[in-house]
C-alpha positions as CSV (number, residue, x, y, z in Angstrom):
1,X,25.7,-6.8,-8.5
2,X,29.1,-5.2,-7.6
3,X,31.9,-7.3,-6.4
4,X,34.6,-5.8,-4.7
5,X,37.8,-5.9,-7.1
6,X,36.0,-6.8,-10.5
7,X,34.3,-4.7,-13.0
8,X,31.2,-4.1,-13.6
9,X,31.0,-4.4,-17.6
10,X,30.7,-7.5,-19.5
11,X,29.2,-8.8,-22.4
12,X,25.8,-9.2,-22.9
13,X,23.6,-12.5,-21.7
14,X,20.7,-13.5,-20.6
15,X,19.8,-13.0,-16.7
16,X,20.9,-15.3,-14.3
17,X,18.9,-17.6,-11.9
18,X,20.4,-17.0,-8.0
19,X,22.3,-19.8,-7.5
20,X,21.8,-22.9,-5.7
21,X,22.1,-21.9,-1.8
22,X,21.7,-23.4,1.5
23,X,21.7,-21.4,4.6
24,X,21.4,-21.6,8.6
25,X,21.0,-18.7,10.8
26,X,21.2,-18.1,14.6
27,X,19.9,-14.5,15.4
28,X,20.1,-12.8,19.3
29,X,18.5,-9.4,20.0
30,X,18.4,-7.9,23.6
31,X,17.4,-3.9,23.6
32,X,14.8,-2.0,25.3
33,X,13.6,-5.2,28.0
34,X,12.5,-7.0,24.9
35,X,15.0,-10.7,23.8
36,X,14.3,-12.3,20.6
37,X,16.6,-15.6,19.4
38,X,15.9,-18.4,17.0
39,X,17.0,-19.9,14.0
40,X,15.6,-19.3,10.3
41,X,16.9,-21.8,7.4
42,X,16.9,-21.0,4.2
43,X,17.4,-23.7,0.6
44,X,16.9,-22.8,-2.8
45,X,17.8,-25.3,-5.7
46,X,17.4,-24.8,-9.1
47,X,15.6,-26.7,-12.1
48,X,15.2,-26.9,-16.0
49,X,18.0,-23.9,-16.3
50,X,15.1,-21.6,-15.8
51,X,12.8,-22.1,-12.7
52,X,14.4,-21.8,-9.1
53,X,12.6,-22.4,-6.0
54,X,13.1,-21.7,-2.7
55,X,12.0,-22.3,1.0
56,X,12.6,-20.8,4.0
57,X,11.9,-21.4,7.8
58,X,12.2,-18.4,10.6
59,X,11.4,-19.0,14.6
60,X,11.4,-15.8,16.9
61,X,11.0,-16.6,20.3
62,X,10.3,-13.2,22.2
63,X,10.8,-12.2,25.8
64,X,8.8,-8.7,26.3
65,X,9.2,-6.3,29.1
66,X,9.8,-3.5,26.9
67,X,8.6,0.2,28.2
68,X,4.6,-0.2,27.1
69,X,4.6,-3.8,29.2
70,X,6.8,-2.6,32.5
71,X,4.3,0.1,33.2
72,X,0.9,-0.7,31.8
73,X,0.9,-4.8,31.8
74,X,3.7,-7.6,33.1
75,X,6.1,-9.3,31.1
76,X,5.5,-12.1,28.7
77,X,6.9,-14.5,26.6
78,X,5.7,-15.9,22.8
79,X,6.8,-17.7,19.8
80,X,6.6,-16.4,16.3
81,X,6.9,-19.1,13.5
82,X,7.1,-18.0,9.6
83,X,7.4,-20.3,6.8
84,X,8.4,-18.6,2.9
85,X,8.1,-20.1,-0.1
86,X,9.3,-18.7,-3.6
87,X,10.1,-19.3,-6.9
88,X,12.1,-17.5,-10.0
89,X,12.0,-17.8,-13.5
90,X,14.4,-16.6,-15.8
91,X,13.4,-15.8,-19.7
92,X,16.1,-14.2,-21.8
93,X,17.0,-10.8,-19.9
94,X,13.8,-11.1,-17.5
95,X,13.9,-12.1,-14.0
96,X,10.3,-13.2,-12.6
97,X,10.3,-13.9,-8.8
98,X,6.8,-14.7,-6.7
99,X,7.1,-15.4,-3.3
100,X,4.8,-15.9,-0.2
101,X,4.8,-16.6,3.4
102,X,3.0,-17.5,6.7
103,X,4.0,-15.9,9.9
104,X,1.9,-17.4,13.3
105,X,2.0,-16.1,16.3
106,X,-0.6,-16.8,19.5
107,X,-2.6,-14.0,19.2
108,X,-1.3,-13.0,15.5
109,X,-1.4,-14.5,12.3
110,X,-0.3,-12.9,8.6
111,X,-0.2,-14.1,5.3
112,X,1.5,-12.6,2.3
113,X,2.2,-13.2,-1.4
114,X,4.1,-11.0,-3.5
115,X,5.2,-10.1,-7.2
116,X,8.2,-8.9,-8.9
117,X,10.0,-8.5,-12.4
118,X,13.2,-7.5,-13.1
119,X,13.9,-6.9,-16.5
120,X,18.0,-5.6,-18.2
121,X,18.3,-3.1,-20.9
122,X,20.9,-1.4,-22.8
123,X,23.2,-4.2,-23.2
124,X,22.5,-5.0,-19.0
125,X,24.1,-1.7,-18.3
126,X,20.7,-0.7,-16.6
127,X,18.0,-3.0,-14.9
128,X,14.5,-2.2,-14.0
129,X,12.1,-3.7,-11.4
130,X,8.5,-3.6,-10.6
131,X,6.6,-5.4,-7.8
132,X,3.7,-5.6,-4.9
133,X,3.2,-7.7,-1.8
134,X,-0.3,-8.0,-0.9
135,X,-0.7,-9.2,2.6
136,X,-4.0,-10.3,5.0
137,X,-3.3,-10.1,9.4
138,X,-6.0,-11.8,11.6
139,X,-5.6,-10.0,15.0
140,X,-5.8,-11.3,18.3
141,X,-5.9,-10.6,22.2
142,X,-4.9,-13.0,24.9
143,X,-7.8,-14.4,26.8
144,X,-10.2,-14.1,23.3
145,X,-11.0,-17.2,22.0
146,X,-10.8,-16.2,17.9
147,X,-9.5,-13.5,16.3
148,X,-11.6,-9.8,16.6
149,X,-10.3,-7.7,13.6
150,X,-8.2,-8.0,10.6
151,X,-5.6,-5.8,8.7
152,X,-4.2,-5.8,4.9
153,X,-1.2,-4.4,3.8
154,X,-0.4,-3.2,-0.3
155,X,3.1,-2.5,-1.2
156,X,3.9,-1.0,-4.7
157,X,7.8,-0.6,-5.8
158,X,9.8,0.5,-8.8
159,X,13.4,0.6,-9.2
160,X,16.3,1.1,-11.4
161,X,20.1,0.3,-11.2
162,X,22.2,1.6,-13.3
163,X,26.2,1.3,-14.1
164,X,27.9,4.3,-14.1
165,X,31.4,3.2,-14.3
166,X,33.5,-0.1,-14.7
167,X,33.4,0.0,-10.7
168,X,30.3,2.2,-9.9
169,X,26.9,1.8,-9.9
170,X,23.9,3.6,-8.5
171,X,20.0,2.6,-7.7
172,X,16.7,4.5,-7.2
173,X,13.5,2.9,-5.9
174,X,10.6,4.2,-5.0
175,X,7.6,2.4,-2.8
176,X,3.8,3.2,-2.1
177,X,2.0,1.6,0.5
178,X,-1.2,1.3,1.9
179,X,-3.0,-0.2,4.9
180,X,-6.3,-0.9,5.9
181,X,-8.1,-2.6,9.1
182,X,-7.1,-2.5,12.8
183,X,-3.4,-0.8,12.8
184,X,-3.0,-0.5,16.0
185,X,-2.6,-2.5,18.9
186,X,-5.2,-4.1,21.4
187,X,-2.6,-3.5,24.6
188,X,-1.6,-0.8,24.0
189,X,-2.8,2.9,26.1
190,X,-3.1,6.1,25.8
191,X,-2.6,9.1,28.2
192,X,-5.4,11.4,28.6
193,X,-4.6,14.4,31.3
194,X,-2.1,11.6,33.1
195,X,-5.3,8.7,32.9
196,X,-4.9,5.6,30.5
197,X,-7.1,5.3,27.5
198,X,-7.6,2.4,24.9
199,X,-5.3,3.7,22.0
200,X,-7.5,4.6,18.5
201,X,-5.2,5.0,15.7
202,X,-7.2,5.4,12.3
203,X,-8.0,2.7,10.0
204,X,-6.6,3.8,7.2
205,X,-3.1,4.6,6.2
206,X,-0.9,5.2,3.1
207,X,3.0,6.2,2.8
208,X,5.4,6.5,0.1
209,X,9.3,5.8,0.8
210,X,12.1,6.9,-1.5
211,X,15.6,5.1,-1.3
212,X,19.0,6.5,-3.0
213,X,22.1,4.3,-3.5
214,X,25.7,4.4,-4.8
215,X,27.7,1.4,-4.6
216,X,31.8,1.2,-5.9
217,X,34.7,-0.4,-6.3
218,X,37.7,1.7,-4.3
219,X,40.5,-0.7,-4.7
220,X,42.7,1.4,-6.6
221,X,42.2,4.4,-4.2
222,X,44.9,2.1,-2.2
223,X,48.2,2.8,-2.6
224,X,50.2,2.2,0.7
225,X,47.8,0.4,3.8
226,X,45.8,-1.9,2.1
227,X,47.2,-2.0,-1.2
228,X,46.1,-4.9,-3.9
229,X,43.2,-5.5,-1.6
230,X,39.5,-5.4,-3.0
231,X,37.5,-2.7,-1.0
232,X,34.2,-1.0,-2.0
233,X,31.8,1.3,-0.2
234,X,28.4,2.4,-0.1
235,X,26.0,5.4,0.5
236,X,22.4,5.2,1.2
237,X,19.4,7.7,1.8
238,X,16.2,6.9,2.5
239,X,13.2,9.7,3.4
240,X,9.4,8.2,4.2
241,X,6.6,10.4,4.3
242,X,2.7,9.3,5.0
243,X,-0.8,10.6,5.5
244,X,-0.2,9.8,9.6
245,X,1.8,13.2,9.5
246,X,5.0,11.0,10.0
247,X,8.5,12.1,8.2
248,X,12.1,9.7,8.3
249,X,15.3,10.5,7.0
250,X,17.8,7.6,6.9
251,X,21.5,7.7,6.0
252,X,23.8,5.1,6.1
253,X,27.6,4.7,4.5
254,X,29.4,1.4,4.9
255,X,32.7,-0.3,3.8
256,X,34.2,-3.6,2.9
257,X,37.3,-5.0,2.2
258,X,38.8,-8.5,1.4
259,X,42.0,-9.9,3.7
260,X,43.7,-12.2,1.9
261,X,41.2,-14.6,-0.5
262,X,39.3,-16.3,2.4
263,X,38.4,-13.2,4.9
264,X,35.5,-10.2,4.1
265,X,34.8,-7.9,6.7
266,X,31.5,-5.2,6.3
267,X,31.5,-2.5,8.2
268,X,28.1,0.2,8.4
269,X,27.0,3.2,9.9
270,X,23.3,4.1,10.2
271,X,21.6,7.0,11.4
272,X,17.9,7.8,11.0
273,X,15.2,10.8,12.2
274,X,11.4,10.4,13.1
275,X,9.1,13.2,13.6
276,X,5.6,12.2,15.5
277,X,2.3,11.1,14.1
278,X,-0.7,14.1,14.1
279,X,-2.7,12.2,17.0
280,X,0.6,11.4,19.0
281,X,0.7,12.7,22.7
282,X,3.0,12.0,25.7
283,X,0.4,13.0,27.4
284,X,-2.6,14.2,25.8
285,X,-4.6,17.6,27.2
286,X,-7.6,17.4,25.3
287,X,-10.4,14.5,23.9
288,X,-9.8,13.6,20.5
289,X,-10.8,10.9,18.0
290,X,-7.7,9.6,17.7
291,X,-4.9,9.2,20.0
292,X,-1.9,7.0,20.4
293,X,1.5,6.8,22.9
294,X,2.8,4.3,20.9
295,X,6.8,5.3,21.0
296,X,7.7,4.3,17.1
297,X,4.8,7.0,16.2
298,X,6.2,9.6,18.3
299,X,9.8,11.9,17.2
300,X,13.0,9.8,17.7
301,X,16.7,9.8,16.9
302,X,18.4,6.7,16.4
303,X,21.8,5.5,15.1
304,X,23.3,1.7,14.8
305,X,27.1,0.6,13.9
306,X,27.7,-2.9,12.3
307,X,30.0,-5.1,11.1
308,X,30.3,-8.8,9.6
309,X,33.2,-11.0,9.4
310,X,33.1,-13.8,6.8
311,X,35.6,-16.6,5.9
312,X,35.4,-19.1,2.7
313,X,35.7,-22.3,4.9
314,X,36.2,-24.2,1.6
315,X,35.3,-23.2,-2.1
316,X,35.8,-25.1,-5.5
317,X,35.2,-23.2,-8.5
318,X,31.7,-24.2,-10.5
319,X,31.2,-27.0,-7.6
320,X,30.5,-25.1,-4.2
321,X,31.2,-22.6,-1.8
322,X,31.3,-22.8,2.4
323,X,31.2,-19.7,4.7
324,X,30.5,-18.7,7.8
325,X,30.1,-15.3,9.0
326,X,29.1,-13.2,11.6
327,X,27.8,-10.1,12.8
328,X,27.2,-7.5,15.8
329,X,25.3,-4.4,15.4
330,X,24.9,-1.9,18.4
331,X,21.4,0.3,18.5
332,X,20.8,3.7,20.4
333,X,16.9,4.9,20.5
334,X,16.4,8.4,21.9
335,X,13.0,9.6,22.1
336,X,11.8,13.4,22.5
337,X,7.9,13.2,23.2
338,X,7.9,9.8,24.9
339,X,8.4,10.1,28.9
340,X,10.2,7.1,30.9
341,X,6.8,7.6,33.6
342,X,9.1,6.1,35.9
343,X,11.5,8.4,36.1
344,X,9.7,11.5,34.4
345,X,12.6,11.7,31.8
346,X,12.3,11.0,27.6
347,X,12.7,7.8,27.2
348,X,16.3,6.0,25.9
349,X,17.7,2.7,25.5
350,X,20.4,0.9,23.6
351,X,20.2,-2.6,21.8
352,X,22.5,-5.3,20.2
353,X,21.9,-7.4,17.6
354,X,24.0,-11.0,16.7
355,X,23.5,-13.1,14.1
356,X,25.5,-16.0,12.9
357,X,25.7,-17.6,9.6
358,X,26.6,-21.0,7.6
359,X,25.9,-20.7,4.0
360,X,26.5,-23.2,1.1
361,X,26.4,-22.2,-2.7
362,X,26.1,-25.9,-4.5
């Protein structure tokens, strides 16, 4: 990985296990009429030189009265619970990570177990990955005493980073994915000529995603403001594409700079562009088999700005490391097809996202 202010080229060694971390995390999200806040935890220790493992704990407790619940249900609350375990093993210039997780829910359960190899070449100027997460939902509805349907999920990736530069670098991955079972959602309706419907979504889905990014060191592009600083940016695109007739396009550019030895602040700029699904209606003037007014299937603009503040609240070298950081992120959602049936307009709202951070390397 790049850090700001270093280079990129060393000599050759063997891989490197992540190292020994603890973390806490508070996250807040309020956007749309829906809240979500918990904490998540997160400890991984190393042993033998070779093997680490890790575990992780996440708690979601939603407040809904999003769009879909306002005018078709009433609000609600719930509590989501997921618990990830993983472990890596490092042999020579190979990087082998499996991982797996448990996410409950009270009408909602998932399980998921996943794969991936990392493996440097040509002297660790260049690294490759390959992976899949396979994953198994038991669906639910309030008021139903066991769960009615099930879904699996396949996720297949390749990637490759490569150094271009002393203080540039650049990454390509790919992903295919597939899904199979009930995809859509048991509350959710449908408008037919202005009458709700039970949504039918097909049973079957497959995408593939294609991500683009440049990553580099921009310290020396300093020469007044900022000068013998470490700063770096980055560039990304990402453009999905499945069998549902949806397209994205996502761009984002960011920057970070060091103030001082103790302070990093991240700063990012996201934008991204949806068109609809093939069965998608607002308001649908004909039968058909399958039909859906789920919003986040429909055509949407969206854009988010960022930014992270974290201090070194103490640090020894080859002992440990303390920080605490945090972060703010402000979301805009703008919807073309989807109507506010309220107030007859296309649906909008804006969002905010905080997090908080203590992390320990050890």
């Amino acid at each position: 990985m790049l850090g700001i202010g270093g280079s990129l080229v060393g000599a050759a060694h063997a891989v490197d296990l992540p190292p020994d971390h603890a973390e806490a995390m508070f996250h807040l999200y309020d956007g749309g009429g829906v809240q979500a806040a918990g904490p998540a935890l997160l400890v991984r220790k190393s042993l033998f030189e070779k093997v680490s493992l890790s575990a992780g704990y996440y708690v979601d407790a939603v407040s809904n009265a999003s769009i879909d619940v306002v005018t078709t249900a009433s609000k609600y609350s719930e509590t989501r619970q997921q618990l990830d375990l993983g472990l890596d093993y490092a042999v020579r210039d190979t990087l082998i990570h499996l991982a797996g997780s448990q996410s409950t829910e009270p009408d909602y359960e998932a399980q998921t177990v996943g794969l991936d190899v990392s493996q440097e070449v040509f002297n660790g100027m260049t690294n490759v990955s390959l992976g899949f997460t396979e994953g198994h939902d038991h669906v639910g509805q309030k008021g139903l005493p066991d769960y009615f349907d099930h879904a699996n999920h396949w996720q297949y990736r390749l990637g490759a980073t490569q150094v271009l530069t002393p203080r540039w670098l650049a990454s390509a991955n790919v992903e295919a994915l597939a899904d199979e079972g009930f995809l859509g959602s048991p509350y959710r309706v449908a408008r037919v000529f202005g009458a709700a419907v039970p949504e039918r979504v097909p049973r079957t889905r497959s995408g593939r995603a294609l991500k683009l990014r440049a990553i580099g060191d921009v310290s020396d592009w300093f020469t007044g403001w900022g000068a013998g600083q470490r700063h770096a940016v980055h560039v990304d695109y990402r453009y999905y594409w499945d069998n549902w007739g949806i397209k994205a396009h996502t761009v984002e550019g960011g920057y970070s700079r060091y103030f001082g030895e103790a302070w990093l602040a991240d700063t990012w700029l996201r934008f991204n562009r949806q068109s609809a699904a093939l069965f998608y209606s607002d308001n649908a003037q004909a039968e058909s088999l399958y039909i859906t007014r789920n919003r986040q299937l429909g055509t949407f603009n969206s854009w988010s700005l960022g930014g992270r503040a974290t201090y070194t609240y103490a640090k020894v070298p080859g002992r440990y490391e303390v920080k605490l950081a945090g972060s703010l992120e402000l979301v805009r959602f703008d919807y073309q097809d989807f109507t506010d049936i309220r107030t007859g307009k296309p649906y909008a709202f804006n969002g905010a996202l905080l997090q908080l951070y203590l992390t320990a390397n050890f």
